[in-house]
C-alpha atoms as one frame of an Amber mdcrd trajectory, in Angstrom:
protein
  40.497 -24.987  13.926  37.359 -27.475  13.406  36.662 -28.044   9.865  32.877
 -28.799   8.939  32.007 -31.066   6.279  30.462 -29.167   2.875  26.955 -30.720
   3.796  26.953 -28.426   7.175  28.244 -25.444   5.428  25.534 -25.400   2.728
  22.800 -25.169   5.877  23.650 -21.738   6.363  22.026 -19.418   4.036  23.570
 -16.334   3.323  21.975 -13.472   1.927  22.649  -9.507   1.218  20.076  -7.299
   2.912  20.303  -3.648   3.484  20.264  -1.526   6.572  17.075   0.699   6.443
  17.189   1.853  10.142  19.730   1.503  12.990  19.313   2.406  16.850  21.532
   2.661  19.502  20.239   0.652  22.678  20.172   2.705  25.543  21.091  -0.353
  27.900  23.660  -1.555  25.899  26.888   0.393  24.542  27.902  -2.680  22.139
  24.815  -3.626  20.642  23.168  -1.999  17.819  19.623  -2.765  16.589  19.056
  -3.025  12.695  16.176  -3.141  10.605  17.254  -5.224   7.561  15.414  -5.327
   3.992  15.779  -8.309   2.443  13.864  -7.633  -0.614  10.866  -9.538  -1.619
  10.482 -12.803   0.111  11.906 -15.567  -2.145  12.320 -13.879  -4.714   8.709
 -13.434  -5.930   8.875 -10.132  -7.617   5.563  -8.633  -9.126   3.657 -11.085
  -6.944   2.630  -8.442  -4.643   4.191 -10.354  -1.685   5.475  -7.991   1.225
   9.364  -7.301   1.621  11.012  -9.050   3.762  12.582  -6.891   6.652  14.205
  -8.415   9.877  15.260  -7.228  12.878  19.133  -8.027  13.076  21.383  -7.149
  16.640  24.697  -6.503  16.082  27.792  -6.238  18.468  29.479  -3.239  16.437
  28.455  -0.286  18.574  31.440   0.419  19.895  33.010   0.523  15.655  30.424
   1.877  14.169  28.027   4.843  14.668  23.874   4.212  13.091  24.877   6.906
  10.302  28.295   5.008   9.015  25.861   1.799   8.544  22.556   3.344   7.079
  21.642   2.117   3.723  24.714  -0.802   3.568  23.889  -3.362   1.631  26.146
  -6.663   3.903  25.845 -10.162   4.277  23.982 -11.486   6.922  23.364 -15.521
   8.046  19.758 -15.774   7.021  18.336 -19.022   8.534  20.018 -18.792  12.257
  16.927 -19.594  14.865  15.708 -16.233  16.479  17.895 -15.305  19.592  16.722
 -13.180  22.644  19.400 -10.378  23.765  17.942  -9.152  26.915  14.226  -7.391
  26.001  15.407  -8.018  21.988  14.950 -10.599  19.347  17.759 -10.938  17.046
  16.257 -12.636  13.589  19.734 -13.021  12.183  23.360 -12.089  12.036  25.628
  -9.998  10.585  28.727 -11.020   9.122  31.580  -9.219   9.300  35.715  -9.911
   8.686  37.903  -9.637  11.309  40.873  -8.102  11.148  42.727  -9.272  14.127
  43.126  -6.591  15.798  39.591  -6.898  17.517  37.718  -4.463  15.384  34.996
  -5.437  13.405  34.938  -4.403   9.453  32.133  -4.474   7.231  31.912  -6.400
   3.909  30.060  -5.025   1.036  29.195  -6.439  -3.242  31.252  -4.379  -5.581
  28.710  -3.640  -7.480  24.256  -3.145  -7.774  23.022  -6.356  -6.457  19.011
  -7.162  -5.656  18.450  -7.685  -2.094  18.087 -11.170  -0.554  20.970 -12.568
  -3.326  22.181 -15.705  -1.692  25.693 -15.898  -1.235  27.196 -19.345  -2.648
């Protein structure tokens, strides 16, 4: 395994959104499409900003069905450049623990937590 030094790993900024709406690509039986809410951009709350709400592709279709991940609050790697996946931009990435035996399992907070939290 590569090790990275702390400077690289504090680039990546990792914050909790939830999963507002998930769809099922009908060219594509792994990828699922999510709309993510990320809460109020930078934190302003009360400044009448807009939320912040990306849309995230994830590889899980073949785990997990749209209803199992509505409403999930998960981490997801905030400031990855926007990829193209075939006719869809993915704005992000979910992160998810492996469990070795090549499926795919979510990670949630324990407990209420506001959306966009950074993960440190």
């Amino acid at each position: 395994m590569e090790t990275i030094s702390f400077e690289d790993f504090k680039k990546v900024e990792i914050r909790i959104g939830k999963i507002v709406a998930v769809e099922a690509l009908p060219d594509s039986n792994k990828l699922l499409k999510l709309q993510v809410d990320f809460g109020v951009a930078a934190f302003a709350q009360g400044s009448g900003e807009p939320r912040e709400q990306r849309q995230i592709l994830a590889g899980i279709a073949k785990f997990y069905t749209p209803e199992q991940l509505m409403g999930k609050l998960c981490p997801f790697a905030f400031n990855l450049a926007p990829k193209k996946m075939g006719e869809y931009e993915s704005q992000g990435m979910m992160l998810c623990a492996d469990s070795g035996d090549g499926g795919p399992i979510l990670i949630h907070p324990d407990k209420e937590i506001p959306l966009g939290s950074l993960i440190k």
